[in-house]
N, CA, C and O of each residue as an XYZ file, in Angstrom:
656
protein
N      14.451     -9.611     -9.474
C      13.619     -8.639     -8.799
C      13.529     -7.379     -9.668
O      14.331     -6.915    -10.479
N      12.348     -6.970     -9.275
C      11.995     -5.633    -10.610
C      12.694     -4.434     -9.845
O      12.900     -4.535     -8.636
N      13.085     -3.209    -10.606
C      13.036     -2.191    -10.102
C      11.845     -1.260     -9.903
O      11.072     -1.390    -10.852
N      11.472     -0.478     -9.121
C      10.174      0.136     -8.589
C      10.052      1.092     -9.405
O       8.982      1.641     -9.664
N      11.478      1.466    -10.034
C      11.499      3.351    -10.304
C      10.898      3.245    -11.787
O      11.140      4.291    -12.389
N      10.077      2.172    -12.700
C       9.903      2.271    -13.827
C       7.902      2.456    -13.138
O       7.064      3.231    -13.597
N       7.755      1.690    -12.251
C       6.300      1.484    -12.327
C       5.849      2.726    -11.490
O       4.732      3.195    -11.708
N       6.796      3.373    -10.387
C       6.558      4.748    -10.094
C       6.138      5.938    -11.030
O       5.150      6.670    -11.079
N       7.223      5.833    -11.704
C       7.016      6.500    -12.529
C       5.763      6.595    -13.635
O       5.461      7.686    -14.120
N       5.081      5.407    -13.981
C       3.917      5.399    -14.715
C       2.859      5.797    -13.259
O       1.934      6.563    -13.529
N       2.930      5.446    -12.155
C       1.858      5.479    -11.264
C       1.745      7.304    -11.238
O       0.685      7.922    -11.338
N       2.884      7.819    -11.107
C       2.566      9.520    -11.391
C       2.042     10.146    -12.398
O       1.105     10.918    -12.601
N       2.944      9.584    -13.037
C       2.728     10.235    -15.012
C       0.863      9.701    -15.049
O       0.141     10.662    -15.316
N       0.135      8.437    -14.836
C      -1.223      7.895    -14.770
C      -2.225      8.946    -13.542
O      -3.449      8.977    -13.661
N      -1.722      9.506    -12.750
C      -2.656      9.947    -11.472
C      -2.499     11.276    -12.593
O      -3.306     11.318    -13.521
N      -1.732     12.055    -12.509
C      -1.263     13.609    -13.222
C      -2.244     13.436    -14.595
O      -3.161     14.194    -14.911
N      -1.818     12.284    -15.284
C      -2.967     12.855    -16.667
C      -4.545     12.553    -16.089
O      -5.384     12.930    -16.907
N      -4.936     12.150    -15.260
C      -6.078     11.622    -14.931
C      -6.470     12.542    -13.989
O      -7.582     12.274    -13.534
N      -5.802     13.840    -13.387
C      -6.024     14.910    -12.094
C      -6.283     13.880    -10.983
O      -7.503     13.972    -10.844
N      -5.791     12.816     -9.982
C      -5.899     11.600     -9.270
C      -4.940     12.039     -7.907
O      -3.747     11.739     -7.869
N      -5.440     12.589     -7.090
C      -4.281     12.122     -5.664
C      -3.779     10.714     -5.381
O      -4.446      9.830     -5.918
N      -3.031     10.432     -4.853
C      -2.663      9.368     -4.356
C      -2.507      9.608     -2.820
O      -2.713     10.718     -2.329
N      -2.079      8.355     -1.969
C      -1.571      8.455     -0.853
C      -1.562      6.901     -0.514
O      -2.388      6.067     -0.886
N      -0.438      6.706      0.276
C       0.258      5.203      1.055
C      -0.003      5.240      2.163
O       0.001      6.340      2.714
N      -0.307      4.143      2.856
C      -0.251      3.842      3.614
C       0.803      2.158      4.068
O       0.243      1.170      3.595
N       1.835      1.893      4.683
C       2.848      1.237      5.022
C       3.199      0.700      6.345
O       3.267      1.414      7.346
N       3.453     -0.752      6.338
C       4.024     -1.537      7.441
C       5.061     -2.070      6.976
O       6.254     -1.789      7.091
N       4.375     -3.068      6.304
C       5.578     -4.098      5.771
C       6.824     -3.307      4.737
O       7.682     -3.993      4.181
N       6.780     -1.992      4.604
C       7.720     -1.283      3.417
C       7.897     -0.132      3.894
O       8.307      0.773      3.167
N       7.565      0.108      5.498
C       8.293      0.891      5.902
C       8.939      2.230      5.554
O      10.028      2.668      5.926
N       7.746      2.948      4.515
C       8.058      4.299      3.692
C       8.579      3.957      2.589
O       8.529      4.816      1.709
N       9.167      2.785      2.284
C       9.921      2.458      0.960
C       8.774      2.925     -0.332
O       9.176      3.556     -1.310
N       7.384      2.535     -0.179
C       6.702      2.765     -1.127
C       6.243      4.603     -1.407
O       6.214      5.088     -2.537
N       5.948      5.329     -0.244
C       5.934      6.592     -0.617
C       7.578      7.241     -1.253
O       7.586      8.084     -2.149
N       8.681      6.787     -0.733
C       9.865      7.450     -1.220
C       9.807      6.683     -2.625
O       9.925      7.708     -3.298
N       9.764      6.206     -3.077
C       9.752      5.345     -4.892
C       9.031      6.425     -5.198
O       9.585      7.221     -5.956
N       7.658      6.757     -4.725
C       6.901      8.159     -5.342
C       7.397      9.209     -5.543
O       7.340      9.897     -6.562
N       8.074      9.459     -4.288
C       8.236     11.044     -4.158
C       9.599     11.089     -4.760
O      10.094     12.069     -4.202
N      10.389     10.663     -5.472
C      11.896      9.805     -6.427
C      11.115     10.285     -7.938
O      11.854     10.636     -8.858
N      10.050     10.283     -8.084
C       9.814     10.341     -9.625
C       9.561     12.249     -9.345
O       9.013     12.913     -8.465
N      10.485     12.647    -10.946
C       9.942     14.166    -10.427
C       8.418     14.541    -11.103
O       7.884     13.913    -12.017
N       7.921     15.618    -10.473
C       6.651     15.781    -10.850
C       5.556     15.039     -9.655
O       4.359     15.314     -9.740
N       5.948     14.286     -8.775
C       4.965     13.233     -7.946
C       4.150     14.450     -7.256
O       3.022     14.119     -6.889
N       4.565     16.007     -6.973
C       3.974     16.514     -6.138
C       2.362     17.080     -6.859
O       1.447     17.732     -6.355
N       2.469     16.728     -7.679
C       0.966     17.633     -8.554
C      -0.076     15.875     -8.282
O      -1.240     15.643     -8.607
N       0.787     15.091     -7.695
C      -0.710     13.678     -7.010
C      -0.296     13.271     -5.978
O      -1.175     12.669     -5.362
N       0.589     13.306     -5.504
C       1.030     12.519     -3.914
C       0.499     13.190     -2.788
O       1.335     14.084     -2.652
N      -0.443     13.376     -1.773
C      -0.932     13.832     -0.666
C       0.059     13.349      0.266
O       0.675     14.162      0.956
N       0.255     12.225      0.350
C       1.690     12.144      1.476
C       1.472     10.119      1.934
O       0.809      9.330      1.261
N       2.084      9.855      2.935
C       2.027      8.193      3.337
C       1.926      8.585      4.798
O       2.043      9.630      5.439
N       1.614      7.089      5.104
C       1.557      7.214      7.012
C       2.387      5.905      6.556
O       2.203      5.167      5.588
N       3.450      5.860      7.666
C       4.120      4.207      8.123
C       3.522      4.138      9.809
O       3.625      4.795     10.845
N       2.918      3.027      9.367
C       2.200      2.712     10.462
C       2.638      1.134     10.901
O       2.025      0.066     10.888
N       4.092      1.555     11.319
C       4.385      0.233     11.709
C       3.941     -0.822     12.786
O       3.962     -2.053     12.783
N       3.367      0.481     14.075
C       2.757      0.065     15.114
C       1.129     -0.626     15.097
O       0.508     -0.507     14.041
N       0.523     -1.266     16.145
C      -0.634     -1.400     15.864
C      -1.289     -0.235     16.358
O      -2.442     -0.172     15.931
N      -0.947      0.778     17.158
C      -1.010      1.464     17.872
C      -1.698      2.776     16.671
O      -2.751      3.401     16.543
N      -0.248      2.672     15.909
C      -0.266      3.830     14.808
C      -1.472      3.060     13.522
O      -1.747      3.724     12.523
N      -1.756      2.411     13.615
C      -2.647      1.651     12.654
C      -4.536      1.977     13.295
O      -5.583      2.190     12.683
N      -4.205      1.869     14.743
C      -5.683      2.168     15.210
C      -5.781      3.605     15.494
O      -6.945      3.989     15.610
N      -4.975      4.407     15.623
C      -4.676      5.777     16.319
C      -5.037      7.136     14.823
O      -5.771      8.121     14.750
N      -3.925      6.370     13.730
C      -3.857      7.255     12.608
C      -5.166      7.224     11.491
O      -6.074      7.945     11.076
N      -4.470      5.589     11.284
C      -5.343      5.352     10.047
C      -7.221      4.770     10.168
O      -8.111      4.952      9.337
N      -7.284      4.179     11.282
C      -8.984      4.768     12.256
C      -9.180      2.594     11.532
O     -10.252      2.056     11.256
N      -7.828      1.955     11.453
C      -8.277      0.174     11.557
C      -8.958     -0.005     12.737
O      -8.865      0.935     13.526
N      -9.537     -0.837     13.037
C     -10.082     -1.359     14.350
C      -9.442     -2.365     15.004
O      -8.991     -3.431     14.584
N      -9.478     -1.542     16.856
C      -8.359     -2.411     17.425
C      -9.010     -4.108     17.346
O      -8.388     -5.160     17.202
N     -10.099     -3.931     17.460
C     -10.803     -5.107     17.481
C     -10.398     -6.094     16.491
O     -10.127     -7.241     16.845
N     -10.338     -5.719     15.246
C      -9.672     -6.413     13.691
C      -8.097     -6.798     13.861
O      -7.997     -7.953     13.446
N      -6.888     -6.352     14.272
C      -5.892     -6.640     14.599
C      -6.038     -7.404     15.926
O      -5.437     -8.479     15.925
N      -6.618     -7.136     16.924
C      -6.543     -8.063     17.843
C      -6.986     -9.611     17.265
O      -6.238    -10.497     17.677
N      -7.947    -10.003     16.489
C      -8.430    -11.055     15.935
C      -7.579    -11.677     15.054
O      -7.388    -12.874     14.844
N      -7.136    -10.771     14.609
C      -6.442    -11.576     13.238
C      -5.458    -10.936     13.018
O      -4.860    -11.247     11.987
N      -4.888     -9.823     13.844
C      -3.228     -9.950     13.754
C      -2.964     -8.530     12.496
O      -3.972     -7.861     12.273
N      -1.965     -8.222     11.917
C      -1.692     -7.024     11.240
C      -1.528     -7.753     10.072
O      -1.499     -7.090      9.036
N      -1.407     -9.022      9.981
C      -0.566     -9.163      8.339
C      -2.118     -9.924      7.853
O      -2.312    -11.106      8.137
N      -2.810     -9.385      7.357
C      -4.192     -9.504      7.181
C      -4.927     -8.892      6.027
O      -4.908     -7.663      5.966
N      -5.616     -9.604      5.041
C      -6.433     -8.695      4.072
C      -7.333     -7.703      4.426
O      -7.457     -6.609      3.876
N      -7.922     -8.111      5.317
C      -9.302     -6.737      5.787
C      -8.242     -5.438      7.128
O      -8.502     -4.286      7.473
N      -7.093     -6.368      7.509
C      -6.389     -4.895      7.700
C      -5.880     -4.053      7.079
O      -5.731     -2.908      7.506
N      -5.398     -4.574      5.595
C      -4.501     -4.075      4.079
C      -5.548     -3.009      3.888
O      -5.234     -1.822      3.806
N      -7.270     -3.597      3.792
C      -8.170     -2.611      3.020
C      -8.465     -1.553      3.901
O      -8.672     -0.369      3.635
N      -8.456     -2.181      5.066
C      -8.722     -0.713      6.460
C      -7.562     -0.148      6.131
O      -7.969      0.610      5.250
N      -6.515      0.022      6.188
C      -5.022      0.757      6.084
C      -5.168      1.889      5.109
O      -5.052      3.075      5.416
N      -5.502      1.307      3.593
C      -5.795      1.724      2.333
C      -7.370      2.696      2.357
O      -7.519      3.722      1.692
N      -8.420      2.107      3.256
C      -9.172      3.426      3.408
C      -8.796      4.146      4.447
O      -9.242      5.280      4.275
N      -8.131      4.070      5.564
C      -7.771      4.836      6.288
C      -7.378      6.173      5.437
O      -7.964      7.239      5.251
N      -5.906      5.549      4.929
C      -5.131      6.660      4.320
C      -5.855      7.648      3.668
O      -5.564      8.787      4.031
N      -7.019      7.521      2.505
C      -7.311      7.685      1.626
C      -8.194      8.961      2.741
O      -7.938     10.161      2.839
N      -9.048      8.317      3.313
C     -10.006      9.296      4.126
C      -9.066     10.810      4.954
O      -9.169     12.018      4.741
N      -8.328     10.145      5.767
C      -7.581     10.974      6.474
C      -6.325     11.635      5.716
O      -5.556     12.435      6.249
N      -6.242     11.210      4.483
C      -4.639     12.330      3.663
C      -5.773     13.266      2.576
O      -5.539     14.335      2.013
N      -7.142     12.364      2.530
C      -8.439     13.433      1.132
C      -7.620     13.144      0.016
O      -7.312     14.126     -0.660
N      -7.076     11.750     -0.443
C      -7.040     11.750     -1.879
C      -7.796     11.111     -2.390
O      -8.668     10.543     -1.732
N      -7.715     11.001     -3.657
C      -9.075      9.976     -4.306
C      -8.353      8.584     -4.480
O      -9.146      7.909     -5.136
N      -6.894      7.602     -4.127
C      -6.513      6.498     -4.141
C      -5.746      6.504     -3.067
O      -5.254      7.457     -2.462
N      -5.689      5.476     -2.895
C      -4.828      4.857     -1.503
C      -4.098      3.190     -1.605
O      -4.853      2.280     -1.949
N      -3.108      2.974     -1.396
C      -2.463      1.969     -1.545
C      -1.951      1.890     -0.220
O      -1.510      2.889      0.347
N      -1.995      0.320      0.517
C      -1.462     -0.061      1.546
C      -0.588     -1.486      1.676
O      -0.987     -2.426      0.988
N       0.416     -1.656      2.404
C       1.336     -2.412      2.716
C       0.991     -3.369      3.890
O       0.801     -2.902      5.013
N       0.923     -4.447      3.692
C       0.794     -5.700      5.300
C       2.012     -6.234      4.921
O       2.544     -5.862      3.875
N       2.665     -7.304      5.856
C       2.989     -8.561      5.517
C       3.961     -8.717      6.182
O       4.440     -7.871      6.937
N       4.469    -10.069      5.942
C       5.498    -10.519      6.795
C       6.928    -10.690      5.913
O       7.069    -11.285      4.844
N       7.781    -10.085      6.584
C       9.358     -9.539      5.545
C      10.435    -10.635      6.209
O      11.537    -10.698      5.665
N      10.189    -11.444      7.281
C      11.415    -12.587      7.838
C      12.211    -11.605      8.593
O      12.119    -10.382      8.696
N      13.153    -12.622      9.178
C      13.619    -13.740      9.183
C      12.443    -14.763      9.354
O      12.258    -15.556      8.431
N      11.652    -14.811     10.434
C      10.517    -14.981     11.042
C       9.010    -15.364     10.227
O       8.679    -14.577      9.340
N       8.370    -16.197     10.426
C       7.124    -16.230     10.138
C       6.474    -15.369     11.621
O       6.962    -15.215     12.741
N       4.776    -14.795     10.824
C       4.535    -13.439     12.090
C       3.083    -13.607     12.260
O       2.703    -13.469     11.097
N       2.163    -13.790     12.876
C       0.776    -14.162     13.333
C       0.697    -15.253     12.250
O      -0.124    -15.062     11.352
N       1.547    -16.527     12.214
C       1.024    -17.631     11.240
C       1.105    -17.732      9.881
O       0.783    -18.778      9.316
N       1.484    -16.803      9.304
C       1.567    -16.600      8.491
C       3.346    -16.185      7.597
O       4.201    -15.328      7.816
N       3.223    -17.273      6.615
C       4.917    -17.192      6.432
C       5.698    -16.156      5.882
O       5.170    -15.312      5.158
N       7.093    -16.126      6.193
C       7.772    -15.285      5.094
C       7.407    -14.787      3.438
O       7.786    -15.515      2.521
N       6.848    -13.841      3.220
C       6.676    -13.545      2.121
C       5.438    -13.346      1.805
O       5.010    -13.057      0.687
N       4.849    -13.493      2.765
C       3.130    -12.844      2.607
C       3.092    -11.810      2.861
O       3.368    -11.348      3.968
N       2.631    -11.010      1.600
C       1.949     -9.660      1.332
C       0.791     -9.226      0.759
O       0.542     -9.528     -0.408
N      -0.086     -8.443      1.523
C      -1.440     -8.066      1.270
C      -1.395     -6.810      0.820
O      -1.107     -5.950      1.653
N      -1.662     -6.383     -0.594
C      -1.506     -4.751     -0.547
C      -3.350     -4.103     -0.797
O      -3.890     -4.172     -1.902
N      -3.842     -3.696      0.063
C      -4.937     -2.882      0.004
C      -5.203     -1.800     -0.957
O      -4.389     -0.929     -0.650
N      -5.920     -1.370     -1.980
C      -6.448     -0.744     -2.270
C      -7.890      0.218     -2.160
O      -9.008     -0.298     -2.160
N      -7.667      1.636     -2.073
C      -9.083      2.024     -1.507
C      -9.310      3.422     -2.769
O      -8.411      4.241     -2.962
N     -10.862      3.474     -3.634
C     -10.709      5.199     -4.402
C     -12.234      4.771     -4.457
O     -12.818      3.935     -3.767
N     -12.767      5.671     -5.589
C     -13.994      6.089     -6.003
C     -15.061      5.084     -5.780
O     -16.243      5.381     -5.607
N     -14.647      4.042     -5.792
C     -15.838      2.853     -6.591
C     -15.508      1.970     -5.129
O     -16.093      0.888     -5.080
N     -14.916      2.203     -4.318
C     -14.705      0.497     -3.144
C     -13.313      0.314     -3.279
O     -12.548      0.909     -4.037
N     -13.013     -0.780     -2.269
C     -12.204     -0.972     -1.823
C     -11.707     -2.388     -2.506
O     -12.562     -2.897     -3.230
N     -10.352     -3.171     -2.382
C     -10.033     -4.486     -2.660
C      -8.759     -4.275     -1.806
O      -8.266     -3.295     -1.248
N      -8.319     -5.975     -1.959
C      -7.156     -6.341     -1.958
C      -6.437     -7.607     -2.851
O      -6.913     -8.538     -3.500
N      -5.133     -7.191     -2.568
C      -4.383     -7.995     -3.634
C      -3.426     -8.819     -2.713
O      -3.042     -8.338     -1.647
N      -3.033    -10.094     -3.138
C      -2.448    -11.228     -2.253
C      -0.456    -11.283     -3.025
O       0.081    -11.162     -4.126
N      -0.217    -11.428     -2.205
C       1.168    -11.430     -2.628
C       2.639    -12.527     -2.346
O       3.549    -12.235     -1.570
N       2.601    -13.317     -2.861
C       3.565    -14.118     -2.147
C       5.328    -14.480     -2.853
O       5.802    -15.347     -3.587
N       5.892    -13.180     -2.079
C       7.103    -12.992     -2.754
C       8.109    -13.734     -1.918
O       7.826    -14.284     -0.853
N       9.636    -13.706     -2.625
C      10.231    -14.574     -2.446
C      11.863    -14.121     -1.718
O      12.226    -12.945     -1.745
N      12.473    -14.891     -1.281
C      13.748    -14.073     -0.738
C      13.796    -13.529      0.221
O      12.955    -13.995      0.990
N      14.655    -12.303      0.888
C      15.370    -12.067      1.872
C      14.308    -10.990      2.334
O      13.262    -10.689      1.761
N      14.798    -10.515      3.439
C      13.594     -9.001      3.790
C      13.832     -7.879      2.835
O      12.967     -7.030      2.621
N      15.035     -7.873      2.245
C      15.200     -6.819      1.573
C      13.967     -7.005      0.043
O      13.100     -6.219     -0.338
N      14.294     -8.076     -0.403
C      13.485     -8.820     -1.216
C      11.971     -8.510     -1.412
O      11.348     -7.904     -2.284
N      11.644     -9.109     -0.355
C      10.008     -9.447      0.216
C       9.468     -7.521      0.288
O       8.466     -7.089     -0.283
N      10.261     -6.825      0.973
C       9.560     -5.533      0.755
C      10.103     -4.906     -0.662
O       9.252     -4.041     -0.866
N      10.878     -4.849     -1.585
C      11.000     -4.569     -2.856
C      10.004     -4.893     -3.521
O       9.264     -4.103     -4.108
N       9.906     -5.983     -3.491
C       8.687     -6.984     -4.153
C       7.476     -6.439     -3.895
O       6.462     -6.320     -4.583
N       7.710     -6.175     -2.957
C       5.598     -5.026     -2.021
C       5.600     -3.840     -2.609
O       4.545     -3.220     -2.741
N       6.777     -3.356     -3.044
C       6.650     -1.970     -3.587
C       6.173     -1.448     -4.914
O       5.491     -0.513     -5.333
N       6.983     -2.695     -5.486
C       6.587     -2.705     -7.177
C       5.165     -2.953     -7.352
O       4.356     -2.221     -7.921
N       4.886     -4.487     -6.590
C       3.746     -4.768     -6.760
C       2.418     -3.380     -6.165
O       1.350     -3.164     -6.736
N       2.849     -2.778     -5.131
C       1.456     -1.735     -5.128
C       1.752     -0.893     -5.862
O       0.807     -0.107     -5.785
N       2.664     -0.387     -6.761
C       3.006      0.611     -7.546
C       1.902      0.172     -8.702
O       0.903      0.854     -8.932
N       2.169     -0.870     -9.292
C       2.016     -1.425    -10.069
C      -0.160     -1.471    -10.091
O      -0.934     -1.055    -10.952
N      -0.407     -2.088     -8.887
C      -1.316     -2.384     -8.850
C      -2.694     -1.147     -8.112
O      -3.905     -1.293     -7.948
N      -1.776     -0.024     -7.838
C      -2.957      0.889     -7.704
C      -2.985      1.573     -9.527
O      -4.017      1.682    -10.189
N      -1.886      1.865     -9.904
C      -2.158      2.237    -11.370
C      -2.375      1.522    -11.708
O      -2.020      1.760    -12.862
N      -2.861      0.312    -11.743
C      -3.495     -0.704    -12.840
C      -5.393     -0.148    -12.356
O      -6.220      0.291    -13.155
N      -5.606     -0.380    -10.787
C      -6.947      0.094    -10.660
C      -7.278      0.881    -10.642
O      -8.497      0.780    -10.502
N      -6.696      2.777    -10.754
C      -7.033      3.886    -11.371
C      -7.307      4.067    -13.002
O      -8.013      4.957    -13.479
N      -6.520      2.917    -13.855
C      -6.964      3.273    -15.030
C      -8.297      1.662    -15.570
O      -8.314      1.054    -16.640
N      -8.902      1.524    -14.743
C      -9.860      0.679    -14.854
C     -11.048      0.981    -15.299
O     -11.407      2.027    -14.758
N     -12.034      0.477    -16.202
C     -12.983      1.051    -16.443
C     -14.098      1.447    -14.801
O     -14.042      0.512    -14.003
N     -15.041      2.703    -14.302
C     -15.543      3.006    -13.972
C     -14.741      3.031    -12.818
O     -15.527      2.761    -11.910
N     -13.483      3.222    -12.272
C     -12.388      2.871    -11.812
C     -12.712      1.652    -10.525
O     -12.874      1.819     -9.316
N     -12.722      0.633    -11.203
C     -13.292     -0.776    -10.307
C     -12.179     -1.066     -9.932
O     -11.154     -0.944    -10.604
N     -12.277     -1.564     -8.593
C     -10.626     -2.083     -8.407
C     -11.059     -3.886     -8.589
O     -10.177     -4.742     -8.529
């Protein structure tokens, strides 16, 4: 398993030379992914802040998903990852947003097994998502979510015309 604190650290040092806010949005990682940020020093000149929106409640209330979309298809979901990820982005006013779904065990959770993770991306150009199927314990499965959106919103901020 990777450590987070190397790809944090490029995700700041990448937003800062580029003048880039960031902001998280989190279920399945449970703040783990904004604290990896706010751990690198310097994060405060791009970090706008995270919502953990563990609830569905806090998912339709905060980040403006539709109850309608979780009622259908449940929270651990790609088009809820990308609602999450524009949520954040709209309601914290940064120009990127990274979001957390998935299912961390013991348990498989709306059908979907241990180790499925959806991380949403939302900035300039549209929205995506990225599919994730990590391995191991809960501790595991959300480590694994962390690196990987660390990883993968600085990969789509330094993209040409920033395409995700």
């Amino acid at each position: 398993m990777t450590e987070p604190r190397p790809a944090a650290r490029a995700l700041v040092e990448e937003a800062v030379r580029r003048a880039l806010t960031v902001a998280t949005a989190e279920s399945l990682t449970g703040g783990a992914l904004a604290a990896a940020v706010v751990d690198v020093p310097g994060a405060s000149a791009c970090f706008e802040g995270g919502v953990v929106s563990y609830s569905n409640r806090v998912k339709t209330e905060v980040l403006g998903v539709p109850a309608r979309l979780l009622a259908e298809r449940g929270s651990v979901d790609p088009d809820v990852a990308v609602a999450m990820a524009e949520g954040a982005r709209r309601r914290l006013g940064a120009d990127w947003a990274v979001s957390t779904t998935g299912v961390a065990g013991p348990e498989p959770h709306d059908g979907k097994p241990v180790g499925t993770v959806y991380l949403g991306i939302a900035g300039p150009a549209g929205s995506a998502v990225h599919e994730l199927a990590a391995e191991g314990d809960r501790a595991a499965v959300r480590t694994a979510a962390v690196h990987a959106a660390l990883e993968r919103l600085t990969a789509a901020m330094v993209l040409p015309a920033n395409s995700q």
